[in-house]
C-alpha positions as a Markdown table, in Angstrom:
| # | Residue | x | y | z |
|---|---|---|---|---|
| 1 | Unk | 46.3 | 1.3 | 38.6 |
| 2 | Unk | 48.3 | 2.6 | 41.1 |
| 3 | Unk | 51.7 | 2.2 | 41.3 |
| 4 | Unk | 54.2 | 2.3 | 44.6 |
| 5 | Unk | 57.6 | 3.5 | 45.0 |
| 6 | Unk | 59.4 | 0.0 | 44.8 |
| 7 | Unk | 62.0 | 1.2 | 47.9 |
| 8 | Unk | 58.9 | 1.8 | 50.2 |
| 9 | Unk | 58.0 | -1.2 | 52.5 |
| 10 | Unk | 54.6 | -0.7 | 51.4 |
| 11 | Unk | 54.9 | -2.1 | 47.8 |
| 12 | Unk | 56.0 | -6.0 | 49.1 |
| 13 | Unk | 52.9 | -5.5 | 51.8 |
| 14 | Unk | 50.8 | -5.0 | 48.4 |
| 15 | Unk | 52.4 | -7.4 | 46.4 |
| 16 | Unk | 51.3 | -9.6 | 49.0 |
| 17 | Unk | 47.7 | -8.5 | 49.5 |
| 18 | Unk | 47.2 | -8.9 | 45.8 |
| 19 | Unk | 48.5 | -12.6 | 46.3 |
| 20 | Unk | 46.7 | -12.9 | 49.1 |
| 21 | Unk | 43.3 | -11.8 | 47.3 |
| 22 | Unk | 43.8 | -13.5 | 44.2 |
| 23 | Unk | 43.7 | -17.3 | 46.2 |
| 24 | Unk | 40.7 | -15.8 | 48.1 |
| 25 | Unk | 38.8 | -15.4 | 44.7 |
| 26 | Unk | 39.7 | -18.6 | 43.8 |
| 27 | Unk | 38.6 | -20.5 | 46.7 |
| 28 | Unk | 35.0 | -18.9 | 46.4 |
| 29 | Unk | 34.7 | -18.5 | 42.5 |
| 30 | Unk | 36.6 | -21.1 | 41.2 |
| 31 | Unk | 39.6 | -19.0 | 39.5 |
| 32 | Unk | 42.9 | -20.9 | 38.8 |
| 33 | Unk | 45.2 | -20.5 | 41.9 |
| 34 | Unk | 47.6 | -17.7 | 41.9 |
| 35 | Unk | 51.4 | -18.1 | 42.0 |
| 36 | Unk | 53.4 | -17.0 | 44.6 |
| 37 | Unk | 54.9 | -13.7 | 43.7 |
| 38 | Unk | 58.8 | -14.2 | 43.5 |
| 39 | Unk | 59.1 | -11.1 | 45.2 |
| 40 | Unk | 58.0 | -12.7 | 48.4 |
| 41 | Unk | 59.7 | -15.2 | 50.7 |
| 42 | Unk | 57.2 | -16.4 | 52.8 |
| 43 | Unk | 56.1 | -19.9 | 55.0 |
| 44 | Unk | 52.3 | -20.3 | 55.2 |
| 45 | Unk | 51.5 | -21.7 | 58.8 |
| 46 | Unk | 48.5 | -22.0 | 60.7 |
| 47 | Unk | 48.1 | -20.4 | 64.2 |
| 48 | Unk | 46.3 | -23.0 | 66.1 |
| 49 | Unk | 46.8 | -23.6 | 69.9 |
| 50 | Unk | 44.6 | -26.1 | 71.1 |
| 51 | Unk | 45.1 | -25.8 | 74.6 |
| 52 | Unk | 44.4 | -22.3 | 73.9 |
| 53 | Unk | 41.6 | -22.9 | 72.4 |
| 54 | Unk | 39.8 | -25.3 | 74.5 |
| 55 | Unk | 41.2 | -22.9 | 77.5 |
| 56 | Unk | 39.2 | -19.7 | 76.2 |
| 57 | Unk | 36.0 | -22.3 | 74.8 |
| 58 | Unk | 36.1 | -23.2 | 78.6 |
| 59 | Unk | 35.9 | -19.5 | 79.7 |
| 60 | Unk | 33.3 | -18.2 | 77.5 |
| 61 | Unk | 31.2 | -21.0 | 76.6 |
| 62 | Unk | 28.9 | -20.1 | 73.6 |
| 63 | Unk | 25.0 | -19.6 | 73.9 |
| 64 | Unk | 23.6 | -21.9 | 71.8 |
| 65 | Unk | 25.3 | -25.4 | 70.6 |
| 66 | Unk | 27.1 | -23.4 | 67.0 |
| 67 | Unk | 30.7 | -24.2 | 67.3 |
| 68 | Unk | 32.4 | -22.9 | 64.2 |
| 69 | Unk | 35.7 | -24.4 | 63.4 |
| 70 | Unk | 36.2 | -23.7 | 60.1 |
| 71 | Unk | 36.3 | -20.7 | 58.0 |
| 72 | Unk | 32.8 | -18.3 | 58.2 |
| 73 | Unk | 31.6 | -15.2 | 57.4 |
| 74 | Unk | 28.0 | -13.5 | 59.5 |
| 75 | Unk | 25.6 | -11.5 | 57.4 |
| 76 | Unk | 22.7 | -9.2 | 58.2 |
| 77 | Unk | 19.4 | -8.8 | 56.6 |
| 78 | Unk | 20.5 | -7.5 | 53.6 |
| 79 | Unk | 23.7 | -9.9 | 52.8 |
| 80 | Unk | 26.2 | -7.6 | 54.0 |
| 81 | Unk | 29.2 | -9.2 | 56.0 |
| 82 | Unk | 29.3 | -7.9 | 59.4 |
| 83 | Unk | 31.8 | -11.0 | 60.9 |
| 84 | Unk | 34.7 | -12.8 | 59.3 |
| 85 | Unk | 35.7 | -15.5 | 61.6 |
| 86 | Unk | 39.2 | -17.1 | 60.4 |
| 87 | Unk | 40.4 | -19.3 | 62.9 |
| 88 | Unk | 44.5 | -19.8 | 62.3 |
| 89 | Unk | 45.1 | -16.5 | 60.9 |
| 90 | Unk | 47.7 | -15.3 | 62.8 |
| 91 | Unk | 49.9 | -18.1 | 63.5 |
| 92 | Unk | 52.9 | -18.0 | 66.6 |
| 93 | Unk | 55.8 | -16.5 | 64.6 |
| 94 | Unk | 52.8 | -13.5 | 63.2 |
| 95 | Unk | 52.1 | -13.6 | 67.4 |
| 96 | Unk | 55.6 | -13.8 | 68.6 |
| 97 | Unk | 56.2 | -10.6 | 65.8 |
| 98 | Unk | 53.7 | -8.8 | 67.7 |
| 99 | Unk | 54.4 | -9.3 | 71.3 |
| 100 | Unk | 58.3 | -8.5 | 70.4 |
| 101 | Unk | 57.3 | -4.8 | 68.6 |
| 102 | Unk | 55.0 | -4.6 | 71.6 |
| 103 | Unk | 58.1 | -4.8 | 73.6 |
| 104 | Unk | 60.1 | -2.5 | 71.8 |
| 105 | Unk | 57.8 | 0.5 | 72.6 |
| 106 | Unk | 57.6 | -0.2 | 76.4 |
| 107 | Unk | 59.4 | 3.1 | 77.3 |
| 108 | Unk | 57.0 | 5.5 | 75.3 |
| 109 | Unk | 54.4 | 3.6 | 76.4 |
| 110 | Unk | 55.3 | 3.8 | 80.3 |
| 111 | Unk | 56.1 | 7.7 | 79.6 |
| 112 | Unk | 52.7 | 8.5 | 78.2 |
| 113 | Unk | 51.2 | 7.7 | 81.5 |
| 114 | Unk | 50.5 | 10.7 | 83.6 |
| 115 | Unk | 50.0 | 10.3 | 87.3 |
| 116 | Unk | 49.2 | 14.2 | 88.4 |
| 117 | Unk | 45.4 | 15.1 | 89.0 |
| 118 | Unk | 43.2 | 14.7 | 86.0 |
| 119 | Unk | 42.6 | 17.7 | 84.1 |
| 120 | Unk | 41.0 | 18.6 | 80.4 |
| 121 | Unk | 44.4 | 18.3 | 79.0 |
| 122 | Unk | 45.6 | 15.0 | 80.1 |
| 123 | Unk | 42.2 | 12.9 | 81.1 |
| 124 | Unk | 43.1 | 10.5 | 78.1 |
| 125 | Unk | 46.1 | 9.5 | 79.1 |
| 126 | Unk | 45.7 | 9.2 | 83.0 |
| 127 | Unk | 46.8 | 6.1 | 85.3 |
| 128 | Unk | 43.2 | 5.5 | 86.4 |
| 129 | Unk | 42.7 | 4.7 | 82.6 |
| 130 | Unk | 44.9 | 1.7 | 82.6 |
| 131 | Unk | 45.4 | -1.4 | 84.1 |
| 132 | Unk | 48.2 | -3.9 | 84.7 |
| 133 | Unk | 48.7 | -6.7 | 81.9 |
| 134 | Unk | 48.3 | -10.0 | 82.8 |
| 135 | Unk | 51.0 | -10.9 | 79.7 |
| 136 | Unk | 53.8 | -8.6 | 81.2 |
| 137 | Unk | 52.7 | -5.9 | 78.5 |
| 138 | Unk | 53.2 | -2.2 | 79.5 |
| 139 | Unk | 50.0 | -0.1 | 79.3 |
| 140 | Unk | 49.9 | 3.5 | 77.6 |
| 141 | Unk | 48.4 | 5.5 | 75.2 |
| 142 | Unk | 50.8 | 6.5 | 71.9 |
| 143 | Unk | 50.2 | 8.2 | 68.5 |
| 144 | Unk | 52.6 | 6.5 | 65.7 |
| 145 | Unk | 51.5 | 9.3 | 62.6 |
| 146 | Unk | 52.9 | 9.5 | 59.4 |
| 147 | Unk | 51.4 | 13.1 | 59.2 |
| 148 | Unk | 50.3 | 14.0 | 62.7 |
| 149 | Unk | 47.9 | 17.4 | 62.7 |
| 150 | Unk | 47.2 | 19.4 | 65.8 |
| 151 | Unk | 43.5 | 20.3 | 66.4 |
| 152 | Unk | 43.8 | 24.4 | 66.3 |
| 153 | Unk | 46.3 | 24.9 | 64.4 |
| 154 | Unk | 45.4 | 25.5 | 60.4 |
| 155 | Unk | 47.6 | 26.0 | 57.5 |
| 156 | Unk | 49.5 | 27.6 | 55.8 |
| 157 | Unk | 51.3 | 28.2 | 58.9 |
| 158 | Unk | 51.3 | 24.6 | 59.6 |
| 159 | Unk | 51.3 | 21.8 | 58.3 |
| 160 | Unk | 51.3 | 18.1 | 58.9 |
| 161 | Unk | 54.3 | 16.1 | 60.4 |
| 162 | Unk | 55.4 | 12.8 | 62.0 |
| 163 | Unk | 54.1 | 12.2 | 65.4 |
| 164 | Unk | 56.8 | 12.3 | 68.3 |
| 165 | Unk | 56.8 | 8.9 | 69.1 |
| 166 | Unk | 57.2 | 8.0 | 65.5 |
| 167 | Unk | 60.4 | 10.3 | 65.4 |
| 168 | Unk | 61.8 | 8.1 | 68.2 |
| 169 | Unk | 64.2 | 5.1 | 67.7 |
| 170 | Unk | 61.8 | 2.8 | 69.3 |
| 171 | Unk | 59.4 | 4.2 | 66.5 |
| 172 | Unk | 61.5 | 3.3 | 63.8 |
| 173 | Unk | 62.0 | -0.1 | 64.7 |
| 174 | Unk | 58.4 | -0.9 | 65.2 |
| 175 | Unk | 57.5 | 0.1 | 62.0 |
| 176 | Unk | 60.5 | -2.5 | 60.9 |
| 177 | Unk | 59.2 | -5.4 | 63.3 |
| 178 | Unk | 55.7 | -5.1 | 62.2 |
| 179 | Unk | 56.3 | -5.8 | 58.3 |
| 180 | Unk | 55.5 | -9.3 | 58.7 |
| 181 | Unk | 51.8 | -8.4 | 60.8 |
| 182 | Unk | 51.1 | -5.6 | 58.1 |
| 183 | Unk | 51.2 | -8.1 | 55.1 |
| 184 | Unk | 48.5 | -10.1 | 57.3 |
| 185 | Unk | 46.3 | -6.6 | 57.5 |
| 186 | Unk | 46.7 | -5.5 | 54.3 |
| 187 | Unk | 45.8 | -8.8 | 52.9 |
| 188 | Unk | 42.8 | -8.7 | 55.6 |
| 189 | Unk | 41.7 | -5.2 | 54.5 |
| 190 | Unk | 42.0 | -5.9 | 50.7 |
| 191 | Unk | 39.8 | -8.6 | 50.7 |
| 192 | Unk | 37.4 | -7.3 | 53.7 |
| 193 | Unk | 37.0 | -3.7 | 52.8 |
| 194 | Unk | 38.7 | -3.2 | 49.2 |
| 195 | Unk | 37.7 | 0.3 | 49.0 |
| 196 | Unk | 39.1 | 1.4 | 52.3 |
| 197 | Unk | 42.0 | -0.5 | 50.9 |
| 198 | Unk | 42.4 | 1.4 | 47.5 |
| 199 | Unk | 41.3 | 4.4 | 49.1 |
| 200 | Unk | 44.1 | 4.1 | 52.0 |
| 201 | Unk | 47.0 | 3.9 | 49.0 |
| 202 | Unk | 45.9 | 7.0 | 47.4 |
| 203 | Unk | 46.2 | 8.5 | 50.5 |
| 204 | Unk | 49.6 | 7.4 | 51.3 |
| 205 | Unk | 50.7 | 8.2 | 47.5 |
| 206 | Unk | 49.6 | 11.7 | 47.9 |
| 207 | Unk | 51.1 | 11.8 | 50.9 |
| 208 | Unk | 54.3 | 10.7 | 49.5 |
| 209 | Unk | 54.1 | 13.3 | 46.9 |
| 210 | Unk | 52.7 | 16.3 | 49.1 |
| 211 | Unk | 56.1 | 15.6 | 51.3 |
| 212 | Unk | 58.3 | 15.8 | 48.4 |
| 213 | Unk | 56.6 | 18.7 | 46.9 |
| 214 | Unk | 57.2 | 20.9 | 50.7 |
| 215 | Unk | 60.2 | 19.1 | 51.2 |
| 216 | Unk | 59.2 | 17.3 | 53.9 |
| 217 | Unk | 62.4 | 14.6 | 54.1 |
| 218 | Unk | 60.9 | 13.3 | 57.8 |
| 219 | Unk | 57.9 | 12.3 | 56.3 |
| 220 | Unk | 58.8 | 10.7 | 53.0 |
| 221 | Unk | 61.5 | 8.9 | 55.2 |
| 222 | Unk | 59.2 | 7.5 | 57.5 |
| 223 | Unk | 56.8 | 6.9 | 54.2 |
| 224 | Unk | 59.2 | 4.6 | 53.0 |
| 225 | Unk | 59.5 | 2.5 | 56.4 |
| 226 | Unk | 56.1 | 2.4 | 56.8 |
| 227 | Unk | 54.8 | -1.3 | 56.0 |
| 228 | Unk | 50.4 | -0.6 | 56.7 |
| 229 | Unk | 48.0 | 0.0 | 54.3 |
| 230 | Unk | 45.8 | 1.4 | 56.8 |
């Protein structure tokens, strides 16, 4: 069992996901339906636009007659779940959460953009690599780390720490706006992939406790902001 700090934003993202899973298991195996954790104030909605839809149906028709509108899962050969199709997942306020954070980081964003002449340092983040957003979004390239690590440069003499952009204010209050989006992952991941889920806490535990051991305040700080699983 693993057990979270109860002050980090992670432990209501994993009250949730275990909420989350629990009502999944019952809809395919026929378990009693969980109760809402009190711990959580939530609204369940479903994110259907249907002028959306028919808009992007209209766009890229499908090749054969399947039209899925209900939940569906695609499996290979061998039974495996390659495709989760849930239509509604995210509904407008989980979209309008997005789109807001997205917003919020539109200065790093813009910075990261380099305009000089290519070159092996800064290929990745070069203007030919980007284009304009048809949704008003600004285009860059950004590394938000809990424990960013240089390529070339090994321990003792260094060590992990929070990426730059992270550091910033605009960081900060991504992490905060994406709390409602991160509940929607981690409830995603859980049920999708529970072993990169478990897997993904341990790591963020030992984390936690590696930064308290070097006394590493940045990084338990930005720990206990940090609403993902993943």
């Amino acid at each position: 069992m693993i057990n979270i700090p109860p002050d980090w934003a992670l432990a209501t993202t994993h009250i949730a996901s275990k909420y989350v899973s629990h009502q999944f298991l019952a809809m395919i195996s026929g378990w009693p339906n969980a109760i809402p954790p009190l711990e959580l104030d939530f609204m369940m909605a479903k994110g259907i636009n249907p002028v959306r839809e028919d808009s992007l149906l209209a766009r890229y028709p499908p090749d054969s007659q399947i039209h899925l509108d209900r939940l569906a899962v695609m499996c290979d050969k061998f039974g495996i779940i390659i495709f989760w199709y849930l239509p509604g997942a995210i509904d407008g306020a989980i979209q309008n959460d997005m789109a807001a954070a997205t917003k919020m980081m539109s200065v790093p964003l813009a910075r990261s953009v380099t305009s000089s002449a290519a070159t092996s340092n800064n290929w990745r983040t070069h203007a030919s690599n980007f284009y304009s957003s048809q949704s008003g979004g600004t285009p860059g390239c950004i590394n938000l780390s809990l424990a960013w690590f240089m390529q070339g440069h090994p321990v003792p003499k260094f060590h992990p720490q929070v990426s730059a952009t992270l550091k910033e204010v605009e960081g900060q209050s991504f992490c905060q706006a994406m709390h409602r989006l991160a509940v929607l992952i981690a409830a995603a991941l859980r049920v999708m992939h529970p072993n990169l889920y478990w897997s993904s806490l341990a790591v963020k535990l030992a984390l936690g406790l590696w930064a308290d051991q070097n006394k590493s305040n940045k990084i338990g700080d930005h720990l206990r902001e940090w609403p993902l699983s993943s």
